[in-house]
Each structure stands twice: as C-alpha cells, then as structure tokens.
C-alpha positions as CSV (number, residue, x, y, z in Angstrom):
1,X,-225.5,120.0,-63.9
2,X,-224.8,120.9,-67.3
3,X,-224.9,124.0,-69.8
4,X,-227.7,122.2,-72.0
5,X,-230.0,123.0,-69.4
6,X,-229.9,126.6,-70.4
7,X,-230.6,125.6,-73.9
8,X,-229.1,126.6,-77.1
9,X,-229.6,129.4,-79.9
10,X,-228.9,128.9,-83.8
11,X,-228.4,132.6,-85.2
12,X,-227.3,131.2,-88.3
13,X,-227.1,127.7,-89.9
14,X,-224.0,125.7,-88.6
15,X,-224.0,128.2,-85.1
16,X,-225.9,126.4,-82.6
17,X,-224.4,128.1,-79.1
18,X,-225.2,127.0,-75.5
19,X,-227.1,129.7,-74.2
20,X,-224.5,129.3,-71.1
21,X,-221.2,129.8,-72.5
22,X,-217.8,130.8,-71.2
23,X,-216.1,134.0,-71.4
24,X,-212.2,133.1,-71.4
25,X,-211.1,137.3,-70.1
26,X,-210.8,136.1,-66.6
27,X,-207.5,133.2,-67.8
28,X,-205.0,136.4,-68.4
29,X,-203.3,138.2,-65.5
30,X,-204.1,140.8,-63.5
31,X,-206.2,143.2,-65.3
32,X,-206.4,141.2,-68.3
33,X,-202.9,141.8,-69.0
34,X,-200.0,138.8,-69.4
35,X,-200.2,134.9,-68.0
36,X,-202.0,133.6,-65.4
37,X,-200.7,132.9,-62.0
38,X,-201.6,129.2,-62.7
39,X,-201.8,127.8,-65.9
40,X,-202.3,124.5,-65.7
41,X,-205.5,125.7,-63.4
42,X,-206.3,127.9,-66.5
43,X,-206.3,125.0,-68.5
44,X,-208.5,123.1,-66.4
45,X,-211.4,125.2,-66.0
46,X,-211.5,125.3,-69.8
47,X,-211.4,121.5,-70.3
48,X,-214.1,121.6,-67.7
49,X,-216.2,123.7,-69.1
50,X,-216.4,122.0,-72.4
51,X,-217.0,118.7,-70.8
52,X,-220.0,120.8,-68.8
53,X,-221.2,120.6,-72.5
54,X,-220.5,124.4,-73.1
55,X,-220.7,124.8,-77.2
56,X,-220.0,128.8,-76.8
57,X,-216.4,130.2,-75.9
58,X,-215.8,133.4,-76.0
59,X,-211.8,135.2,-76.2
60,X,-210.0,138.0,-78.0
61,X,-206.3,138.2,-79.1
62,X,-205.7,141.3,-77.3
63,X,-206.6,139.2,-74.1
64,X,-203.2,139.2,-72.3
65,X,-202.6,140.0,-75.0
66,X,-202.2,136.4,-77.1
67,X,-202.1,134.7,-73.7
68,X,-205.6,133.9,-73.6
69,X,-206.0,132.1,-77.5
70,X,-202.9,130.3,-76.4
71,X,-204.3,128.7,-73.4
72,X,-207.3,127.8,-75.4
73,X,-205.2,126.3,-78.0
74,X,-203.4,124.2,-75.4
75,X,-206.4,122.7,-73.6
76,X,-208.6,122.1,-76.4
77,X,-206.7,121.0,-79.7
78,X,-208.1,120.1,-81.7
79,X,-211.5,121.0,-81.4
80,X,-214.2,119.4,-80.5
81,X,-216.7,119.9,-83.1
82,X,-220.1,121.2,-81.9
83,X,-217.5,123.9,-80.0
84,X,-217.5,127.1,-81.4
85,X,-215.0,130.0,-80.1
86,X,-216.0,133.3,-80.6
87,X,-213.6,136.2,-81.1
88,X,-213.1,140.0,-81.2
89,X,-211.2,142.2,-83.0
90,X,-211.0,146.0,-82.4
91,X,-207.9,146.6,-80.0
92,X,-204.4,146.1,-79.0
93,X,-202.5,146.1,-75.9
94,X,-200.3,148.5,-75.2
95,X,-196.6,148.0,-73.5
96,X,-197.9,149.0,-70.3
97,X,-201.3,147.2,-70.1
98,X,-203.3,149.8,-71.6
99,X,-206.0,149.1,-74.2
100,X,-205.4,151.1,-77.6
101,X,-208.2,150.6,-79.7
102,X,-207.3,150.0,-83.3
103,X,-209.9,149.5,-85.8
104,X,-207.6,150.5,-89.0
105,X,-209.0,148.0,-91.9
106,X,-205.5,147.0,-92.5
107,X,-204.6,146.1,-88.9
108,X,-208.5,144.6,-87.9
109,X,-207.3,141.7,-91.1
110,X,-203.9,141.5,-88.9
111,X,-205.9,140.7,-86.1
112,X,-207.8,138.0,-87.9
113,X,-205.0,136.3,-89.1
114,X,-203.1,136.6,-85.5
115,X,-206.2,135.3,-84.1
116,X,-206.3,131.9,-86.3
117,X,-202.8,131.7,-86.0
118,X,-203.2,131.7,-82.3
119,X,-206.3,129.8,-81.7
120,X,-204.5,126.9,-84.5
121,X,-207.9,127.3,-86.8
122,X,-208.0,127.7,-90.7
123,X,-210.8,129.3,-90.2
124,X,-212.7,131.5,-87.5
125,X,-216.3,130.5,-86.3
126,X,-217.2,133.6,-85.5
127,X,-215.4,137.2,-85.4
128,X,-217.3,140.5,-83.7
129,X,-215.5,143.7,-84.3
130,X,-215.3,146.0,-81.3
131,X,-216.6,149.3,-81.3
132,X,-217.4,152.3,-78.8
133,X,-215.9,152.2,-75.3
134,X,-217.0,149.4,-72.9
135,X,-220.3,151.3,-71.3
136,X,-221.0,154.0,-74.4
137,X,-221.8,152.8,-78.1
138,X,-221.0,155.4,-80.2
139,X,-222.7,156.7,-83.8
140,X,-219.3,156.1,-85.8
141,X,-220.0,154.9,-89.2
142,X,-218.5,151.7,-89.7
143,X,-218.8,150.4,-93.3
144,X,-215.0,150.5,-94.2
145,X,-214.1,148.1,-90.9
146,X,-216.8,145.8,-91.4
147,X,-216.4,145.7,-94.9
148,X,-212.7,144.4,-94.4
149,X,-214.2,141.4,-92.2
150,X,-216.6,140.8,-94.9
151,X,-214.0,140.2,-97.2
152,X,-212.2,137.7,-95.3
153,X,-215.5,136.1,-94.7
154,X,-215.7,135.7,-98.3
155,X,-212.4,134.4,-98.5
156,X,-213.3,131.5,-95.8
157,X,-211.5,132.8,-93.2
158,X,-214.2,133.9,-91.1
159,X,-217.9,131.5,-90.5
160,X,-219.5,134.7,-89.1
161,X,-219.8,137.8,-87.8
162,X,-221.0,140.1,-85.1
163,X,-220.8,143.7,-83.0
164,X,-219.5,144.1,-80.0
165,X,-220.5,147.5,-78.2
166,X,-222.3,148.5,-81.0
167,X,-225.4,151.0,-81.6
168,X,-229.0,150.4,-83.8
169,X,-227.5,152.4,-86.0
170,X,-224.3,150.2,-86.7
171,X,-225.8,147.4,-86.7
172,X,-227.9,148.7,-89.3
173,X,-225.2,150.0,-91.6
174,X,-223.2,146.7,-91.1
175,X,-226.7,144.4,-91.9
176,X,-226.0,146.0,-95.3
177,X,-222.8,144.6,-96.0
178,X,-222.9,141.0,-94.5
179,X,-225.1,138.8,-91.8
180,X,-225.1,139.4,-88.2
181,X,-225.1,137.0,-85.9
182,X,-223.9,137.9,-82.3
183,X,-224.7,141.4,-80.8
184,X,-222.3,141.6,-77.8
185,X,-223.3,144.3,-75.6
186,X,-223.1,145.5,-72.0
187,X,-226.4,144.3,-70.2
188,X,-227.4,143.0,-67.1
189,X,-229.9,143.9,-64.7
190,X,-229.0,147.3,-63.2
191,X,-228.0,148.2,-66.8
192,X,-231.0,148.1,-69.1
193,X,-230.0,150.3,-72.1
194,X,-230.0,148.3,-74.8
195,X,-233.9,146.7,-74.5
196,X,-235.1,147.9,-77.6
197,X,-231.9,146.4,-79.5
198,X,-232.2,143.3,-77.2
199,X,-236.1,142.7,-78.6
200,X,-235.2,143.6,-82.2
201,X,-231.9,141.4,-82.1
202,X,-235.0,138.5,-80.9
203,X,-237.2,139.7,-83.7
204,X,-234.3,139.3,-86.4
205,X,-232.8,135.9,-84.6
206,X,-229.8,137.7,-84.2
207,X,-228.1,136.4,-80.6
208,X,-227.5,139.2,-78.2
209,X,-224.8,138.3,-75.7
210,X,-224.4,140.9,-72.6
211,X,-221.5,141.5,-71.7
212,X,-220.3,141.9,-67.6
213,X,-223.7,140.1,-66.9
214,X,-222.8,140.0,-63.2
215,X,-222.1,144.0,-63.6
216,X,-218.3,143.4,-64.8
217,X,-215.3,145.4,-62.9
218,X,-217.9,146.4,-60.4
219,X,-219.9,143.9,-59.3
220,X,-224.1,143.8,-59.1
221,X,-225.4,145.4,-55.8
222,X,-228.7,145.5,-54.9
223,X,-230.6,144.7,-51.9
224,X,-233.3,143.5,-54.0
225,X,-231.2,141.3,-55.7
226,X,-229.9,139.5,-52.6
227,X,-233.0,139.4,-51.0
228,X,-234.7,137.4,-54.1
229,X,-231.4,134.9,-54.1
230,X,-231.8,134.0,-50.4
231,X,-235.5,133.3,-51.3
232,X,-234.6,131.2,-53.7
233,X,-231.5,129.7,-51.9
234,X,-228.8,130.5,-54.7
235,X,-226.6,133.3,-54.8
236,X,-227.2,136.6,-56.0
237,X,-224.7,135.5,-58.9
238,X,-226.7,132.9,-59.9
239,X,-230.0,134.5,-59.8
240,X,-228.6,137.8,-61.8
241,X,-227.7,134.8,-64.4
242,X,-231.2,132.7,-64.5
243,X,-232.9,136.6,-64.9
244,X,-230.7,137.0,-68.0
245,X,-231.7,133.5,-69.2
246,X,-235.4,134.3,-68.9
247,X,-235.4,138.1,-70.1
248,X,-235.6,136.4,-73.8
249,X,-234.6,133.5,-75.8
250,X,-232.2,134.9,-78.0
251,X,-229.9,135.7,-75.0
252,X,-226.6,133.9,-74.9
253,X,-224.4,134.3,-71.3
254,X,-220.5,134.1,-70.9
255,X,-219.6,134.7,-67.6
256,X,-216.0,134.3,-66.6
257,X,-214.1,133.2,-64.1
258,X,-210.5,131.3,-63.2
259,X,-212.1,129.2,-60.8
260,X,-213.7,125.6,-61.6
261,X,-216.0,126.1,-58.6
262,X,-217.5,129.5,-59.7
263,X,-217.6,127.6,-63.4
264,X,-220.0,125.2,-62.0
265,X,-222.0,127.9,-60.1
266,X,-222.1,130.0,-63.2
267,X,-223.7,126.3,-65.0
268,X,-225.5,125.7,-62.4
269,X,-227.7,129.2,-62.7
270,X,-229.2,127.5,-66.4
271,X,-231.2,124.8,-63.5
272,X,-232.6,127.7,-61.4
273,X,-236.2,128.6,-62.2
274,X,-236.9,132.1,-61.4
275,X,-240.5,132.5,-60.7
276,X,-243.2,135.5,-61.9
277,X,-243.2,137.0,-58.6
278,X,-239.4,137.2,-58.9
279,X,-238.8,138.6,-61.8
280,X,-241.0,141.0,-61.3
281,X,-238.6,142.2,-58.6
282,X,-235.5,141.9,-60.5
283,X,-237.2,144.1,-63.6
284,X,-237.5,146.3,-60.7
285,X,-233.4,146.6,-59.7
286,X,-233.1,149.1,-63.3
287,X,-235.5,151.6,-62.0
C-alpha cells in the first residue's frame, strides 16, 4: 500500500503533494513539547513514510520546539526531490511548554530563517503563517505579516505560501499580496465549518489541508462512524480518512502519528473506497 493511491494535488507549478501526507507534530514529546521518548523510532517512521511514496510533510519550528525539524533533518538529508516539507510560522514555545503566539513581522522572518537553518534547506518549499487559535479563525487584518513572507518569497527564500487557521476574509486580503497555495484549517467530519472555504479553495486550486482530521486532542466519536467502519471492515480511523479523501479533490491529509503501524493504517485509508450509501452517512455525523 502506498500514498499514490490517494493521488496527488499541484496548487502551483513545481508543488505536486500526495494527497496523503504526513503530519510530523506527533515526533516531539509529550504535548508537543521537547524530544521524543525514542528517537531513532522517530526517525524511522519518517524514513518510512517517504519510502510509502509520501511527497507532503508537514512540521513547524515551534514543534518541540526545534526538535521536530531536527529529526527531519536527520532522517532525510538530503532530500529527496519530489519531497516537499511544509512549514508554519506564527508561534513560539514558551519555557514551560506553553504556546505564545508571535506574529511580529520582525520575529515571523526569524522564524523563517530558524526554520531553514533547522530543516538544512536554502530555501523553504512551502511556509503557512499561523493565525487565529486552533478551533476559531479570527477577522484580524493581516497585510503587514504576510507581506513580510512575501518579501522573503521574493528574495528566494521561500517557494510558497499558505494560511493556517485562517478566515475568507484573510485569505482574501493575503491573495492580494502574493499566491496561495495551502489553506490549513481544522476540518474533519464532526467539524464542518469551513465548506464554503473548502469549495472555493477547489474552485481557485488552492489545496485545503484539515487539520486534526481524526478530530485532533479529542479524538472522532460517533456511533455512526463506527458502525460504517465495521461495515466496511476498516477502522473508524481509516474511514474518517477515505471520507476526507472523497469530500473533494483539492483535499490534502496529514495525519500524525509516532507509530510505523498507525503510519501504514493512516496509508492504507487512500485504498479504501467509501461507497454512496456511506457517505451519505458520514455527511450525516456534522448534523
């Protein structure tokens, strides 16, 4: 089983993504917050996943913080070179764990250069600046902060970018300062705010990537959900996964995980064909 079963998006020329990717939260500690219990296991599942034929990784520098980009660094340097790894900028980590968000011009180009300088690139494929609070876009405006990464886009430092919890109205504001490729919002089936940006991210081949696609710090539950996955003889995991895959084309996944056998269940979910009388259950789960 591999991630080109699930296909691939190109939201701009050069960015061609697996539509099953790999979202590298889950290699810090506890809560996101300093190494991994097992690093070399770390390393592994990363390896494996690129040699599953995933193109799309996903990571921030404020993952660990710096832990995460290391780890990456260390399994897969130098890169292959259909990979592409996909950051954020946005936030810091305080002492204590805690997440500070810090969206200052001048720090969000110290987090791009403490991002290359930690992933070991010249330049970053991709770079999505974080806004709002994990479950709540906001209205903020936001020309001065994408401007900056525009600018360092025009320097070469930066391919691409993209939002990351962001609202129709910021991504209008930012469309008229630079391209946007990735929208990276929190979407899954219980959670089914953002349709209208999800069809008009399809409509402007924009990728829209959800973020906790399997429901994040607490988990998918849904009767309905288990009952369709033991139908279907997968897990409810897998089927929450294949819905997300067939909700539209222009959706790109990256699930996380530590563990090399949840990575291939997460791969194996791109194989699972979801059929009408299904789905029409699951569009049910949002109410």
């Amino acid at each position: 089983m591999t991630a080109q079963l699930g296909g691939t998006v190109t939201p701009a020329d050069g960015l061609t993504l697996t539509r099953v990717g790999y979202g590298a939260m889950q290699l810090a500690g506890p809560h996101v917050f300093g190494p991994p219990r097992d690093r070399d296991r770390a390393v592994a599942v990363l390896r494996a996943a690129v040699e599953a034929g995933i193109t799309h990784i996903d990571t921030a520098d404020f993952y660990g913080p710096v832990v995460v980009n290391q780890i990456i660094k260390e399994a897969l340097h130098p890169y292959p070179d259909d990979l592409r790894i996909v950051t954020k900028v946005g936030a810091r980590r305080g002492a204590d764990g805690s997440w500070i968000m810090s969206r200052h011009p001048e720090d969000l180009r110290a987090q791009v250069y403490d991002n290359l300088r930690n992933l070991g690139v010249d330049t970053l494929d991709v770079v999505n600046l974080r806004l709002g609070d994990v479950d709540t876009p906001n209205e903020d405006p936001i020309a001065d902060q994408f401007g900056a990464l525009a600018e360092l886009r025009e320097r070469g430092l930066i391919r691409h970018l993209g939002l990351s919890a962001a609202s129709a109205a910021q991504l209008d504001e930012a469309l008229t300062i630079a391209p946007v490729v990735t929208v990276q919002n929190l979407y899954n089936l219980a959670n089914r705010r953002d349709d209208a940006l999800l069809e008009r991210t399809a409509a402007e081949n924009i990728a829209f990537v959800p973020y906790f696609p399997l429901g994040g710090f607490t988990p998918l539950q849904s009767d309905t959900l288990a009952k369709v996955a033991a139908r279907l003889e997968a897990s409810p995991q897998q089927v929450a996964l294949a819905w997300l895959l067939r909700r539209s084309p222009n959706i790109a996944l990256i699930p996380g995980t530590s563990s090399p056998e949840h990575l291939r269940e997460n791969i194996a979910a791109a194989g699972l064909a979801l059929p009408d009388d299904a789905m029409t259950e699951l569009n049910g789960i949002a109410g």
